[in-house]
C-alpha positions in Angstrom: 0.0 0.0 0.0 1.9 3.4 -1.3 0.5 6.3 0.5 0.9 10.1 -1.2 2.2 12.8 1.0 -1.4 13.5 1.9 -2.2 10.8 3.3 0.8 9.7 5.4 0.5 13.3 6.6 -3.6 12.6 7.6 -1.9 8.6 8.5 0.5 10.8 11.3 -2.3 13.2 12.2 -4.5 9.9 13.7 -1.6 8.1 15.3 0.0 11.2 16.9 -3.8 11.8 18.3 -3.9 8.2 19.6 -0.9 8.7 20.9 -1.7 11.6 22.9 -5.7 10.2 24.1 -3.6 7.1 25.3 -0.8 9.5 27.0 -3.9 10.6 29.6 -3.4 7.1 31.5 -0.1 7.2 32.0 -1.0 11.2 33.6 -3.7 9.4 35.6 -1.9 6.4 37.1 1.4 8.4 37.7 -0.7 10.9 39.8 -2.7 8.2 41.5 0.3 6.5 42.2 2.0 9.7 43.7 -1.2 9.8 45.8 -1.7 6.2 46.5 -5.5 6.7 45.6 -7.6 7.0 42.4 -6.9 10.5 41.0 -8.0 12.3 38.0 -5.5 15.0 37.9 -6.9 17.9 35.9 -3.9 17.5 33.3 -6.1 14.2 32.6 -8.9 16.4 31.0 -6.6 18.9 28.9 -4.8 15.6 27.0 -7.9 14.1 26.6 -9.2 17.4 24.7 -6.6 17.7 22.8 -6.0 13.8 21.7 -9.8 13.7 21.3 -9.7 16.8 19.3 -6.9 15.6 16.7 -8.7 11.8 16.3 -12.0 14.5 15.6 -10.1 16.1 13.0 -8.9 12.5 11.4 -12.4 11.1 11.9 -13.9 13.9 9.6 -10.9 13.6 7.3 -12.0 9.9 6.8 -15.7 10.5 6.6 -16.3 7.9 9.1 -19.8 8.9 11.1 -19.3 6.5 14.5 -15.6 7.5 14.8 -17.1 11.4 14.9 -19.7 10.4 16.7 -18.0 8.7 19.6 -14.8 11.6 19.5 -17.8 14.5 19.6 -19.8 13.7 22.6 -16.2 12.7 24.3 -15.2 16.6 23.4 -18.7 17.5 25.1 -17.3 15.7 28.2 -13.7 17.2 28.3 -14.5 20.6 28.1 -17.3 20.6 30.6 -15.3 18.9 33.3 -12.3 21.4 32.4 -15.3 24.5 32.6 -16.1 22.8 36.2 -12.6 22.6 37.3 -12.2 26.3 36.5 -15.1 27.2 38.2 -14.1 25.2 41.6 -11.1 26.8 41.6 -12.6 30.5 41.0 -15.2 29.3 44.5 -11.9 28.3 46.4 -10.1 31.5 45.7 -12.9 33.7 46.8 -13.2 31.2 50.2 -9.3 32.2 50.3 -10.0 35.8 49.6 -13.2 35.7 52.4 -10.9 33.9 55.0 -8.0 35.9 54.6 -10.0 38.9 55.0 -11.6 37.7 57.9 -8.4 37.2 59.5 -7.3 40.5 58.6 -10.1 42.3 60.5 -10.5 39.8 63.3 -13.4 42.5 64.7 -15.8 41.4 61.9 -17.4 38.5 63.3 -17.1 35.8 60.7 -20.7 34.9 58.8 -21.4 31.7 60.1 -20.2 32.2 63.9 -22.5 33.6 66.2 -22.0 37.4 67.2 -23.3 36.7 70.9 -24.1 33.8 73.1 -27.3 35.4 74.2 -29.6 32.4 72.0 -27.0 29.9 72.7 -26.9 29.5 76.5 -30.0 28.8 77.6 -31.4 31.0 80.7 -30.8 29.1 84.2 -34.6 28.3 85.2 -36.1 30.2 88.4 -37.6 28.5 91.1 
């Protein structure tokens, strides 16, 4: 089978996608090992857009509707974990912000402690 430059070119663009969708298990199980737990690190998510992106482009190249199929809805699921990872991060670094200012004004009581034990300590009963 002779191949023109075109397609050993599209032949490179699928395997060097493979090769990066496959790299994201190797992120996965170093980091779990590191941790000694399973672990998605969020590293995980980025390869898999971008391998899953490249195999999209080859799967339109070769016209092949389950390969799209199957490499679409996985794009779907990439970028909406990576738009929820950016978002948890965004809540932790205004809980930083919050608690740093807290601690910075230590006056302010802080919104979930009480600001007096009036309601908390019940009244000693009268005979």
């Amino acid at each position: 089978m002779s191949l023109n430059s075109t397609e050993a070119l599209w032949m490179a663009v699928g395997f060097g996608g493979q090769f990066i969708f496959t790299a994201r298990f190797l992120v996965q199980w170093v980091a779990s090992e590191k941790k000694r737990e399973p672990v998605v690190p969020l590293a995980f998510w980025w390869i898999s857009l971008f391998g899953g992106l490249t195999l999209f482009c080859y799967a339109i190249h070769k016209l092949d509707p389950p390969f799209i199929l199957g490499q679409g809805m996985g794009l779907v699921v990439y970028i909406r974990n990576l738009m929820l990872a950016a978002k948890a991060r965004r809540r932790a670094a205004r809980r930083l912000a919050r608690a740093q200012d807290w601690l910075s004004h230590p006056a302010i009581p802080a919104p979930h402690l009480p600001t007096s034990t009036k309601n908390l300590v019940p009244e000693p009963s009268k005979p």
